[in-house]
N, C-alpha and C positions, 0 to 999 in steps of 0.2 A: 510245391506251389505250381499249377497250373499255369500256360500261358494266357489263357484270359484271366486270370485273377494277377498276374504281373501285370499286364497290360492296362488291369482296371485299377492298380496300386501305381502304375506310372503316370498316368491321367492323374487322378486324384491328387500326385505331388507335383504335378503341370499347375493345375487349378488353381492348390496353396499358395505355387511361386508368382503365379498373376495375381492373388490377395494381399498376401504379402509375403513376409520374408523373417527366419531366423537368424539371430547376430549374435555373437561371442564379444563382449566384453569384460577381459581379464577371467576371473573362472563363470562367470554368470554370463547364462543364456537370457535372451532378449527376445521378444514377438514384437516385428512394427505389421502395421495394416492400417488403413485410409478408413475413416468412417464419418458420412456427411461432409465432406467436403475438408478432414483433418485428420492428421497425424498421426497416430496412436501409436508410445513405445511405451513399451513395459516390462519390465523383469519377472522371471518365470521359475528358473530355477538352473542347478549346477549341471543339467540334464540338455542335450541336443534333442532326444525324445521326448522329454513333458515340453519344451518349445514347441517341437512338432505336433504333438498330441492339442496343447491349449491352442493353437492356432486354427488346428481342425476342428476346436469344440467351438472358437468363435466365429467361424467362418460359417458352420453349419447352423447356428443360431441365429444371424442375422438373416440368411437364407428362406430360414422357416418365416422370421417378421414378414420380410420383405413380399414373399410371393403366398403363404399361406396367413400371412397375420398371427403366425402365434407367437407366443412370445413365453418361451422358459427360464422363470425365477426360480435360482434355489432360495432353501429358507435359511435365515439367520437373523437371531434376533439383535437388537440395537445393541445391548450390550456386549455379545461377541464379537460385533463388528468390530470394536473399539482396537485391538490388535491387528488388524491390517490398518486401521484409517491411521492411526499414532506415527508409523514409520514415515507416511508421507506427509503429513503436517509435517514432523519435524525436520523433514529434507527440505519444503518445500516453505516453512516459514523460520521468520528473526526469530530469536529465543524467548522475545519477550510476549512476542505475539503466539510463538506456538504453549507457554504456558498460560494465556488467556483464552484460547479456546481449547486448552487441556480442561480448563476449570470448568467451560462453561458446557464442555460434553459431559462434565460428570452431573449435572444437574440435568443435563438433556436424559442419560441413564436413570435418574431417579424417575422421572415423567415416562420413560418410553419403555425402560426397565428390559422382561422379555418378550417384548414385542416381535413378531416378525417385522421387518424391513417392508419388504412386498407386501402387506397386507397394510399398511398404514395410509392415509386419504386428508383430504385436505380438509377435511372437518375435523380430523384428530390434529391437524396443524393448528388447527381454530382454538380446538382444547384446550392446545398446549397454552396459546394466547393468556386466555381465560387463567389459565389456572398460575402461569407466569405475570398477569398484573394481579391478582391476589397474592403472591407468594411472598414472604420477606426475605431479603438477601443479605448484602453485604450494611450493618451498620444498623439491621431492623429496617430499612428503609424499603418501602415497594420498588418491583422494579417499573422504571419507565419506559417509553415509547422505544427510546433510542437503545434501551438497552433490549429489550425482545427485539427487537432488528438485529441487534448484532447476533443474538442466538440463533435466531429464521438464518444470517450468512453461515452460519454454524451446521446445523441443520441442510439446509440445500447445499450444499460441500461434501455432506455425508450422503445426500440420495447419488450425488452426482457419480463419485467413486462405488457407490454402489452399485449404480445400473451398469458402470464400467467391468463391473466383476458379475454379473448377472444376479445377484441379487436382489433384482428391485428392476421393474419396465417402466418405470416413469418418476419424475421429482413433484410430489405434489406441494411444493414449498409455492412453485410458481403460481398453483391456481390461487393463491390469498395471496391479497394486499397489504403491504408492509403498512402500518402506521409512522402518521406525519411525523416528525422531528422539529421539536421548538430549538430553530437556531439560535445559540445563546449571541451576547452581543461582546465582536471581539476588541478585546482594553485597544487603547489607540494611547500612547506616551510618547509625548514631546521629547525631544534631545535632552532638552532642560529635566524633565523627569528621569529620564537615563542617567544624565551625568550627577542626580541627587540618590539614584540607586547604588550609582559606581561610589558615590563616595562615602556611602555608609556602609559601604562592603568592607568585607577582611581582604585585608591586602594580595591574600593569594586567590582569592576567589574577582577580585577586579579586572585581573586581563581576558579573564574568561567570559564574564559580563561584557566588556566592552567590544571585545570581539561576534561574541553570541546577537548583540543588537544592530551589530552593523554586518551584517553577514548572511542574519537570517539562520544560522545552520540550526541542527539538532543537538541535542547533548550529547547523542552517542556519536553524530558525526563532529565532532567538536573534540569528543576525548578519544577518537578514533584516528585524529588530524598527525600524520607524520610531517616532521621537517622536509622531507620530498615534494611534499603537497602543496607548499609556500613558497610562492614565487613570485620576488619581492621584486624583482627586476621587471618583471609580468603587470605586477600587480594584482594577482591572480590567488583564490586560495582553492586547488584542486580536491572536490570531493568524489573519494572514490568509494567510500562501502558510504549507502544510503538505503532509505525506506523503499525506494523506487527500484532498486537495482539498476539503475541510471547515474552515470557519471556526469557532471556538471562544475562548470567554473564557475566562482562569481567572483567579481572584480571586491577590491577593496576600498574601503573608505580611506581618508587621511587618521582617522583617526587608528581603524585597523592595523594597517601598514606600518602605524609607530609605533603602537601595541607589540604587532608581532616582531619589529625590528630590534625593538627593548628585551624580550622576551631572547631570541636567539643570542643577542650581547651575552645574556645570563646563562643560557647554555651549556651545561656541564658534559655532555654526550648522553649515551644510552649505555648500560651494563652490556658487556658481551651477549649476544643470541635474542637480546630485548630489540623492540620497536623503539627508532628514537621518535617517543611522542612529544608534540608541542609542549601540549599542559601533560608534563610527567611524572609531575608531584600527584594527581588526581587521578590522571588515566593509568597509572601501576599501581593504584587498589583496587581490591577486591570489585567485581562489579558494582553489589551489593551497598557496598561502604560506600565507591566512588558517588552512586546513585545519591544515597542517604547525605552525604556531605552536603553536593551540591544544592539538593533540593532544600535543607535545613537551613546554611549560611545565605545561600538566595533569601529565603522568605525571612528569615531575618533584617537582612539587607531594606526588605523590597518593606516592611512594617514600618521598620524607622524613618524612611526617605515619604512615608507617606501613603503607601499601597500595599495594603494589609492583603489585599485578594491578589495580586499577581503572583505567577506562579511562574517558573525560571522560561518554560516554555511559551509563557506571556511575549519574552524577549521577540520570537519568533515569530507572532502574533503581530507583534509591535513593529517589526522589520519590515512585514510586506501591507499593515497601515500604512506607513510613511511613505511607502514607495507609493497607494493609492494616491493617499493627499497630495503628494509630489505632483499628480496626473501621470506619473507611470502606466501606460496601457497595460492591463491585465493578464495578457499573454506573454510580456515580457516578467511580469509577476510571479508567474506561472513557473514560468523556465526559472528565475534567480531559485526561488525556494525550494525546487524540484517538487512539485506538486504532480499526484497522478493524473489529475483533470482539472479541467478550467472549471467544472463545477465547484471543484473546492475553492479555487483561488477567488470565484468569486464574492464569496463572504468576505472581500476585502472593500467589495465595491461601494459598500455604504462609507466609508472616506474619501471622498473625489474631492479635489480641489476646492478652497468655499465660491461662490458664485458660478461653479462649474457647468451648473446647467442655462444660466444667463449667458454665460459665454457662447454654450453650445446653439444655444438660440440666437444667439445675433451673429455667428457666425455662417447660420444659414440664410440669416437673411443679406448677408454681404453676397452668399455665391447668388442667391436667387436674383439681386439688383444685377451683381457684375451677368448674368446670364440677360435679364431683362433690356439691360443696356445693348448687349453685343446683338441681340435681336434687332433693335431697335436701328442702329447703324447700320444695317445688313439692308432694312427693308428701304432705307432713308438714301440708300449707295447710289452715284447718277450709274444710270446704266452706260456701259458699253457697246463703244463703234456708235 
């Protein structure tokens, strides 16, 4: 090798290391690099050289966008994508969630089939529309508004990892408009309906109701709940795996707190190597079964006391009502239940306080007097000296 062609190979790996940079974690190589104002890390392979190599194919590519506009997509169609998109779904979602958009790619494969990626447009997003409110799903049933939304987040998750790997220059998910969602209306159940659920419950499924309504949690944070988590001196029940990947306390009720104090009285320990779970009668079945129990002796529960349509996760429903009715401010709503956004929390807001908005209205007009008054004294003051 020449000294200008070393010279032009030392440059070039100058260039790379102001782009970005290769990393070794454990035997896998890594590529990071900054693009549009983020992050970008990604695993590449067992190779220092294919890091080097991909770092140089995407630094050159952005280059060409950037100053000549073009833009190189390889081809691959929807179906083969399926094998790179899987691994990071399942890294990056709950299990329950990554086998609901397993389901709902395979029906995207049926629609998009061998499609190229890059060759797809937001009139075949439209298509897809079309031919998804004709189509029957689960039960015969067409699907709805809400449910082609959730396949478009499906779908635009696929362009997005796409154009990540050059596959594809653009997400044309964004040019079409999602359709509306009829917000259903959420159950609101007095104490007095609770404590006529708890009491037509099976005896083992009552501590978990009564906790689950006064607490707000999830069933999987609920059968997730270690004896570490309960902190009864606190008054505190720590939830630490959630939907959010966010940690949050929420305080307990009286009624919680004697729940969970009864409950530890009974407390047998945990098996060697096992979690000691709260509810361990429940949370040491099979997911499946644990799942299937609670949702079955729930709605049983919930028919006899009177409410054929609540569903366990009603409870929850029911938690951050009460806190509305309460006049709870939304944002503290927000944080008990660990909600992603106050957008969702606020579907609670139709439960305010009754006369809440009389109140609100006369309380503006107390500040407006007490303001009008202090005016009024001010202009009325003997002057000074």
């Amino acid at each position: 090798m020449s000294k200008i062609q070393k010279a032009q190979e030392a440059e070039e790996k100058k260039e790379r290391r102001s782009f970005g940079q290769v990393l070794l974690r454990g035997r896998i190589w890594y590529i990071r690099y900054r693009r549009k104002g983020r992050d970008i890390f990604r695993a590449v392979g067992p190779s220092k050289a294919m890091a080097e190599a991909k770092l140089a194919q995407i630094q050159t590519a952005l280059l060409k966008r950037e100053k000549l506009g073009v833009v190189e997509t390889r081809r691959i169609t929807f179906e083969k994508f399926w094998p790179t998109l899987e691994p990071i779904l399942a890294a990056r979602l709950a299990p329950k969630a990554y086998a609901s958009d397993k389901n709902r790619y395979e029906v995207l494969q049926e629609f998009f089939g061998d499609r190229p990626i890059c060759e797809l447009e937001a009139s075949d997003i439209e298509d897809f529309r079309t031919w998804m409110r004709s189509k029957r799903l689960h039960k015969g049933k067409h699907a709805r508004p809400s449910t082609v939304n959730r396949y478009f987040a499906v779908l635009s998750n696929t362009f997005k990892e796409a154009m990540e790997r050059g596959y594809a220059h653009e997400n044309p998910v964004r040019a079409v408009k999602r359709a509306r969602e009829e917000q259903k209306e959420v159950p609101f159940l007095t104490a007095a309906d609770i404590d006529r659920i708890i009491d037509a419950a099976d005896a083992r499924l009552r501590p978990l109701i009564a906790v689950a309504a006064d607490t707000g949690l999830r069933r999987g944070e609920l059968l997730s709940l270690e004896w570490r988590d309960v902190q009864l001196g606190r008054g505190v029940v720590v939830v630490r795996k959630s939907k959010s990947k966010r940690p949050r306390e929420v305080p307990m009720t009286q009624r919680a707190r004697e729940t969970l104090k009864a409950l530890r009285g009974e407390r047998t320990g945990p098996e060697e190597g096992n979690p000691d779970f709260v509810f361990a009668h429940i949370a040491n079945l099979e997911p499946t079964w644990a799942a299937t129990f609670v949702a079955s002796r729930f709605r049983k529960a919930a028919t006899a006391a009177g409410f054929p349509t609540v569903t366990f996760h009603g409870l929850r429903h029911a938690f951050c009502s009460r806190l509305a009715q309460s006049g709870v401010p939304l944002p503290t709503v927000k944080a008990l239940a660990g909600h992603g956004s106050l957008a969702l929390t606020s579907r609670y807001a139709s439960h305010v306080p009754d006369n809440a908005e009389v109140a609100a209205v006369r309380a503006l007009d107390s500040t407006d007097d007490a303001a009008r008054k202090a005016a009024d004294e001010g202009l009325n003051a003997p002057a000074k000296g």
